[in-house]
Every structure is written in structure tokens, then in C-alpha cells.
N, C-alpha and C positions, 0 to 999 in steps of 0.2 A: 504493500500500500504506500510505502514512504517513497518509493520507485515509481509508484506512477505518481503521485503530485511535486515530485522533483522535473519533470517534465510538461504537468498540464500548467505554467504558467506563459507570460511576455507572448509572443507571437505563436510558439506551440498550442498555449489555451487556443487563442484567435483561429488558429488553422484547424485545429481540432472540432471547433463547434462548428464554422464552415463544412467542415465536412461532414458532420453528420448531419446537416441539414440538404447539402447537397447530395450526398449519398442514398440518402433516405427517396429524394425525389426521382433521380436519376434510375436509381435500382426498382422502382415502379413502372417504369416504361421500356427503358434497353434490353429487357430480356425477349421484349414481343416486338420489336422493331421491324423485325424478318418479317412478322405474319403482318403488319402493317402495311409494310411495300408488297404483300402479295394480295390484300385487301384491294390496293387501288390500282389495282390491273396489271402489277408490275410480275416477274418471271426470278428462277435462280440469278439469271445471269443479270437483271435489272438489280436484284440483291446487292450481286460483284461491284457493280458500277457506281451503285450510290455508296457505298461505303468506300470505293477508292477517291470518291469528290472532294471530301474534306481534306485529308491529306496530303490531296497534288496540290488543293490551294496551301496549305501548311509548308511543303516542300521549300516555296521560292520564298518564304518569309519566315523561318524559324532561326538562318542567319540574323537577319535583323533584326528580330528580338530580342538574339541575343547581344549584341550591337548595342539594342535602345538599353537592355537592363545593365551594362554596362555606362552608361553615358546618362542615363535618368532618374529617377525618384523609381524604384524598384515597386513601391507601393502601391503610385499613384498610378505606372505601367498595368497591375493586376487588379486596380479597382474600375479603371475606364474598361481594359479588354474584358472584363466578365459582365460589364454592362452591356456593352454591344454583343457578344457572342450568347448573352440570354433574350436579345431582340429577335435574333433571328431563328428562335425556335417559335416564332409567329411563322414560318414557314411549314412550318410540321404539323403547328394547330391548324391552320387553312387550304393545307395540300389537297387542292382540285380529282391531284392524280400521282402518279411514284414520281417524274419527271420535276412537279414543286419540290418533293423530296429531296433531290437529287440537287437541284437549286440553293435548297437549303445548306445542305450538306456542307457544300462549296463556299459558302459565305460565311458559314457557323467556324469552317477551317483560318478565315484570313486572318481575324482574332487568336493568335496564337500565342501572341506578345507575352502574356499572363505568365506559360507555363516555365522557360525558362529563370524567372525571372523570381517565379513563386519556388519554385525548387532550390535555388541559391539559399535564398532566407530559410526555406526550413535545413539546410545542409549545416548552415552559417549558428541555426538556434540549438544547434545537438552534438554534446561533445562528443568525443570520440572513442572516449572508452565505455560509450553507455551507447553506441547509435545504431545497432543491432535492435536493441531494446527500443529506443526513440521511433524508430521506424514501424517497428512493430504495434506501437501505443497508438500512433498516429493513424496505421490503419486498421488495429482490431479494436478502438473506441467509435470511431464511426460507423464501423463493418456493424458493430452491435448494438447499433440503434435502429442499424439498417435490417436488421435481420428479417424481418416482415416484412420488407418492403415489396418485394417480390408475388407473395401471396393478393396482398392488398391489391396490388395492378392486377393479378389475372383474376380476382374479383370482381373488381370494376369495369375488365375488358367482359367476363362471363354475365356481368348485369346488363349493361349498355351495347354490347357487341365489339367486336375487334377495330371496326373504323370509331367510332364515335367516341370508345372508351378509351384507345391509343390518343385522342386529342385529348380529353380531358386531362390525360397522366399531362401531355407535355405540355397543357398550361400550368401547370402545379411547377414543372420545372424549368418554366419560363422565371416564373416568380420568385422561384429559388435561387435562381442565378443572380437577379436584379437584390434579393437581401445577403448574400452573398458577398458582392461587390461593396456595400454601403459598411457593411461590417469592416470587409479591407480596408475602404477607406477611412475611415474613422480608429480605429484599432491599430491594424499592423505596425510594426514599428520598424525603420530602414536597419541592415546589420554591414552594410559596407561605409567604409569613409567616404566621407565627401570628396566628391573629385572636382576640377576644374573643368574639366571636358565636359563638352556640350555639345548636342547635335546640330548641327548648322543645319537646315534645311534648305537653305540657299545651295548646298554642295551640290546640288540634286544625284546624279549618275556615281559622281565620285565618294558621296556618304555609302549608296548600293553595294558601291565597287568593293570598299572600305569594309563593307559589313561581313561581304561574300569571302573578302581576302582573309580574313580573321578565322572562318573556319578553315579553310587551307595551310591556316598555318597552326591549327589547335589537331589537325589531323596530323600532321608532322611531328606534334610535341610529344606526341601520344606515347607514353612507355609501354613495352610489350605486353605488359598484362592488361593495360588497359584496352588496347588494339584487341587482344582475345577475347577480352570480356565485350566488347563493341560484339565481336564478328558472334561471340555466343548470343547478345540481344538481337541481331539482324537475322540469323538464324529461326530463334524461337518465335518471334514475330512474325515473318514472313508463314510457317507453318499454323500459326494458330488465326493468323488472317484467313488461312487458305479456308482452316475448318468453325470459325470463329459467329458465323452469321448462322450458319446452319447447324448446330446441337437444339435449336429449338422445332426448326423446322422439318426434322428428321427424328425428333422424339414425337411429335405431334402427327407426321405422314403416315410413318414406318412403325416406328414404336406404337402407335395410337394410344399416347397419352392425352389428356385433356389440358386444358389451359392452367386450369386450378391444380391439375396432379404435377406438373412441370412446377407450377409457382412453389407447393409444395416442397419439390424437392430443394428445387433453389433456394427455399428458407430455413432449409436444415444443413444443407453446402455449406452456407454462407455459417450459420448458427456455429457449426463445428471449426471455420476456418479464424471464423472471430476468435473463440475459444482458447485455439494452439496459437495464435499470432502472436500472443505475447512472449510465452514460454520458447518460443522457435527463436523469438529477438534475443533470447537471453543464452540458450542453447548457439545460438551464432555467435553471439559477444562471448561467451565462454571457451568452447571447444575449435571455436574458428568459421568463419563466416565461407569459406572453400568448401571445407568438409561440409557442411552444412548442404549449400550449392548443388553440392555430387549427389548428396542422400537426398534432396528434394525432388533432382533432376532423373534418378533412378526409380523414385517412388512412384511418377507419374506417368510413366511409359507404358506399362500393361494394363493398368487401367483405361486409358485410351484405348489399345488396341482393342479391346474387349468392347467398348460402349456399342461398337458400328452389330453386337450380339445381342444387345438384350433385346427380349421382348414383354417385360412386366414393368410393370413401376418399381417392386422392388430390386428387381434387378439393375436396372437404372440409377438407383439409389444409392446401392450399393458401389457400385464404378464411381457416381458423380461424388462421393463421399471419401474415398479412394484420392480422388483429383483435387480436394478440398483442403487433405493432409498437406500436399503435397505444395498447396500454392500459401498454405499458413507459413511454410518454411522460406518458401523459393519469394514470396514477396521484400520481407526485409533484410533481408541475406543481401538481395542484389543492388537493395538499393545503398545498405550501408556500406557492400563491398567498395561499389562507386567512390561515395564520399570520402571513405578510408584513403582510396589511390589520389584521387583530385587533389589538388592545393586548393586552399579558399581564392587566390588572385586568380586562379583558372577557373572559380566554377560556373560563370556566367559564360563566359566560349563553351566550355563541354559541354555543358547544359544546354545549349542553344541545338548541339548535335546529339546526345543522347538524353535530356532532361533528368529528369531522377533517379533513372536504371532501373524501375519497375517492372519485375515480369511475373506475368501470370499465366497459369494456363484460361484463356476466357472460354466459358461456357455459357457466357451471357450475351453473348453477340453484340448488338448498338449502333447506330445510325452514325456510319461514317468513322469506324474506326478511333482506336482511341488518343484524346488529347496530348498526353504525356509522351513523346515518341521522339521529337528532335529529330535535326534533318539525316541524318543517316541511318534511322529508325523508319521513317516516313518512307525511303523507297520502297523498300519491301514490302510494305504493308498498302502501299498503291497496287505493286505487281500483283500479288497475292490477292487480293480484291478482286481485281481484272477480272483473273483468270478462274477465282473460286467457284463463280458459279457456273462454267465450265465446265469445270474437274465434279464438280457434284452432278450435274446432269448427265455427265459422261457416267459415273460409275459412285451412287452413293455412297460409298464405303472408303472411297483415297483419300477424303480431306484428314480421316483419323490414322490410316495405316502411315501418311507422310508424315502425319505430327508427329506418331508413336516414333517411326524412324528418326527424326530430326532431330528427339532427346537424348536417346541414344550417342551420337554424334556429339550433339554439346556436352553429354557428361564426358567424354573421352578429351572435348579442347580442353575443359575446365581441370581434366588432372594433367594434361599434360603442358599447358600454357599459360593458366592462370595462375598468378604468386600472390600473395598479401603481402602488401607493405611492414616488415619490421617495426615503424613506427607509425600508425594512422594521422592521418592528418586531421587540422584543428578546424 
């Protein structure tokens, strides 16, 4: 107990409440976004396309983010962009048809500004020999406010119907985004020096140029372990894009689970992964955040493989419970590994290319892929998009047998190329 309130204060508190209120909103509607775009006449392959939108627009602007979080009030960067990128979920509440969707998508991506920028400060607010732990607090406190959230939407999609009730969710998390941001702004508090630097916007091309070059040369700085741990996020990302929109859609087709039995399970996933979140943060800070890594990354492999089998709910349950373990571990591990290797004067360049180094296995799919990803995260997770609903119409069964292979793979980089720093950084 004296472990968590050594952490729920200063900007931790701040980011913590944020999140559980955005978490809470978010995890009511992302889970059924698939059956949404199939609501308004859109196909697998419509799926691919609208969740590659957001992050080709993210792509050409995640430099610059990290650029601006550099060069401006870090705060004020994450309290504008969450205002704007919760406007444009009036595109989701009023989509005609998948193609508004798909609109939105793309606009909800350009606001991207936030995420580097909000990642530095929580790296900047957790020391180092606790941020296993920090990591973990951070998201098994909101994970477990969220826990129900999941249920609740496929209540209200089963009350209301799947079009009507998917808009009601994403007003809810329209308005969550807009108190969200007001909270940043007034709360947060900056954790870098002040700088002299300023962005000229008069530079026009040569500010872009400036921002672009910054990551070329943060790809350069990069020490080997951190390069491996990059190439292990682009990896896991790229595969869990591929099968990431479709575990709803394919428990509901194939499986013929209902909306509520699916909610169900995702509120006991989530219930169990909140649970281990903590004890995984502490077990990484203890025994080593690598090891850690391996055991997460081995835990979650036959379980996948297996999903593309069951045909009961509990069977289903069982596997998605299996993947629950697996991501209570694999969430804070990766991101404290990160912070560990970075120096604080790098974290806004790294961060602009991998952000927080959050990975999960997603079973929850979501409109547009996810925010947290930085630009050399973003490719894969466009390509993988593309092509997922593809690969799923092609042959229901490859999005799980490629992900199950692609962990496989990463546990073998992570012992063979990943190193922990000797001394973590502050």
C-alpha cells in the first residue's frame, strides 16, 4: 500500500485519473468497432483500410511532435491535441456509412502531438528503480476501473442494436477526451527545463526538415539493445495489427459467441490482467525486466495458436485468459525496459519514434489502430492493416498462426540481443 501512494501523486495522480476515465470510455466501444464498420456496409478488407487511416496520417507527423515536445510547453502540447482528436470522434457518432469512418480515422491520426510528448513526462515522473512497478500502477489502476467497461458497451450495443449503440458509446468518449484534456491543462505539471528554443513558424519547410532530421539522427544514436528492442516492437505490432480487428469478429462469425458472451469474457481478461499488473511490475523490477520479457513472450504463443480452435465460450475463455497473463507481464516490462535504456535529454526524439514501448497482445481491436506507436511503430501497423483483411478473407485462421509465429521469433531476439543497462536511467 505505501508503494502505491508513493506513486499516485504530482502528475502520476493526474495521469492516472485521466486514465481511468478515458479507459473506462474507450474500452466500451473498441472492442465492437469491427462489427460497427460491418454495420455500415463496410467488408474485412474495409476493416484493413480504416484502421490503416489513422496511422498513415500519424506517420508524417509523429517527427514533429516530437520536434514540438521538444521546443514547447509539453502540457499545453497534450491538452490542445486531446481537445481536437476528441472533436473528431463527431465523425464516428454521425458516420452516414464505413467510408465517414475511415475519414475519421485519418483526422483523429493528425493529432498525434499529445502522445510523445505525454510519454516523456510520465518516463521523466518514475524513478528508476521503482518503474517496473510505476508502469504497472499506471496501467493496472485504470485497467481496474475499466474492468466492466467492456460488458457495459455490449449491453448497450444488445439494447439499442450495433449501429445506434456503437454511436452512443462514442459520444461518451467524445466527452471523455474533451475532460480529459481540461484536466491536462489545468493539473499537469512540465518535468523538463526550460529551454530557449522556440519554434519559428516562419521557418516553414526548414522547421519540417528540422523535425524529420532529428529522427535520423535518434535512429543512429540508437545502442544495440535498443535497435533490438525497436525491431522486437515493429515485429509484435505488425503481427497483432494483422490479427488485431478481427478476435471479435471471428468469435462472433465462427465461434458464434454473442455480443454480451464476448463482453463477458473481455471483462474477466481485463479483470485478471489488472490483477497480475502490479505484481508483474514488481517481479520485472526484481528479477529483471529481460527475463520477464522472455516469460511473457513465451506465455503467449500457444495460446494464440489455439484460439483460431475453440468453439464454446469456455473454451474461448480459457485461451483469452491464457493471453491476459501474458500481456499483465509483457505490458510494463516493455515499457520500463525503454525508459531504463533512454536518457531523459533523448526521451522526447525516441519517443516521437517508439513512444512508450507499450506492447500488448490486443484482443480488442479499435478504430484505427493504436495511438501510442511513434513513427517507426506506425509502419507496420499501416502495412498490416492493408493487408489484414486480406489475409483473413483469404484463410480465417493466418492472422493467429502468424502472430503465434512472430513471438516465437521475438523471444529468440530478446535472449539473444536485448541487454539491460547496468545502471537504469533517471
Amino acid at each position: 500500500m505505501r508503494s502505491f501512494f508513493r506513486f499516485m501523486k504530482g502528475n502520476i495522480l493526474v495521469l492516472t485519473i485521466t486514465q481511468i476515465e478515458w479507459f473506462f470510455a474507450m474500452r466500451m466501444a473498441s472492442p465492437y468497432f469491427s462489427l460497427y464498420v460491418l454495420a455500415l456496409g463496410g467488408s474485412a478488407t474495409a476493416i484493413g483500410f480504416i484502421n490503416a487511416f489513422r496511422p498513415l496520417a500519424s506517420l508524417f507527423l509523429y517527427p514533429i511532435a516530437g520536434y514540438i515536445a521538444d521546443n514547447m510547453s509539453r502540457v499545453k502540447v497534450i491538452g490542445i491535441s486531446r481537445i481536437f482528436s476528441a472533436l473528431m470522434y463527431l465523425f464516428y457518432i454521425f458516420a452516414p456509412n464505413w467510408p465517414a469512418l475511415a475519414a475519421g480515422s485519418f483526422f483523429m491520426g493528425i493529432f498525434v502531438f499529445q502522445f510523445p510528448a505525454q510519454s516523456a513526462i510520465t518516463a521523466d515522473s518514475l524513478s528508476p528503480e521503482r518503474r517496473g512497478v510505476g508502469y504497472a500502477t499506471l496501467t493496472a489502476v485504470p485497467g481496474a476501473f475499466s474492468i466492466i467497461a467492456p460488458y457495459v458497451g455490449a449491453y448497450i450495443i444488445t439494447k439499442y442494436g450495433v449501429n445506434p449503440g456503437i454511436r452512443y458509446l462514442y459520444t461518451i468518449v467524445m466527452v471523455a477526451g474533451m475532460v480529459c484534456a481540461i484536466i491536462y491543462l489545468k493539473f499537469l505539471k512540465e518535468t523538463k527545463k526550460k529551454s530557449d528554443s522556440k519554434i519559428q513558424l516562419q521557418k516553414g519547410l526548414s522547421f519540417i526538415k528540422e523535425a524529420y532530421l532529428g529522427v535520423w539522427k535518434t535512429l543512429k544514436w540508437m545502442p544495440s539493445s535498443l535497435r533490438a528492442l525497436a525491431l522486437i516492437m515493429v515485429v509484435i505490432l505488425f503481427f497483432t495489427s494483422l490479427a488485431g480487428s478481427f478476435w471479435v469478429v471471428y468469435a462472433v462469425d465462427v465461434i458464434k459467441l454473442t455480443e454480451l458472451e464476448w463482453g463477458l469474457i473481455i471483462l474477466l481478461m481485463s479483470a485478471l490482467r489488472v490483477g497480475l499488473a502490479i505484481p508483474g511490475g514488481i517481479l520485472a523490477d526484481k528479477f529483471g525486466k529481460r527475463k520477464i520479457l522472455i516469460v511473457a513472450l513465451a506465455a503467449s504463443t500457444f495460446p494464440i495458436f489455439f484460439f483460431v480452435y475453440c468453439r464454446t465460450v469456455i473454451q474461448t475463455l480459457i485461451v483469452l485468459l491464457a493471453i491476459a497473463v501474458s500481456n499483465a507481464f509483457l505490458m510494463p516490462t516493455c515499457s520500463a525496459l525503454l525508459a531504463d535504456i533512454v536518457p531523459r535529454e533523448k526521451r522526447n526524439s525516441v519517443m516521437s519514434v517508439l513512444v512508450r514501448g507499450t506492447l500488448m497482445i490486443n484482443t480488442q481491436g479499435g478504430g484505427g489502430g493504436g495511438p501510442r506507436m511513434g513513427l517507426l511503430l506506425t509502419i507496420p501497423v499501416i502495412l498490416a492493416s492493408i493487408i489484414s483483411g486480406y489475409v483473413y478473407s483469404f484463410n480465417l485462421t493466418y492472422p493467429w498462426f502468424f502472430l503465434s509465429s512472430s513471438l516465437i521469433l521475438c523471444m529468440i531476439l530478446t535472449l539473444t540481443l536485448v541487454k539491460e543497462p547496468e545502471r537504469p536511467e533517471l
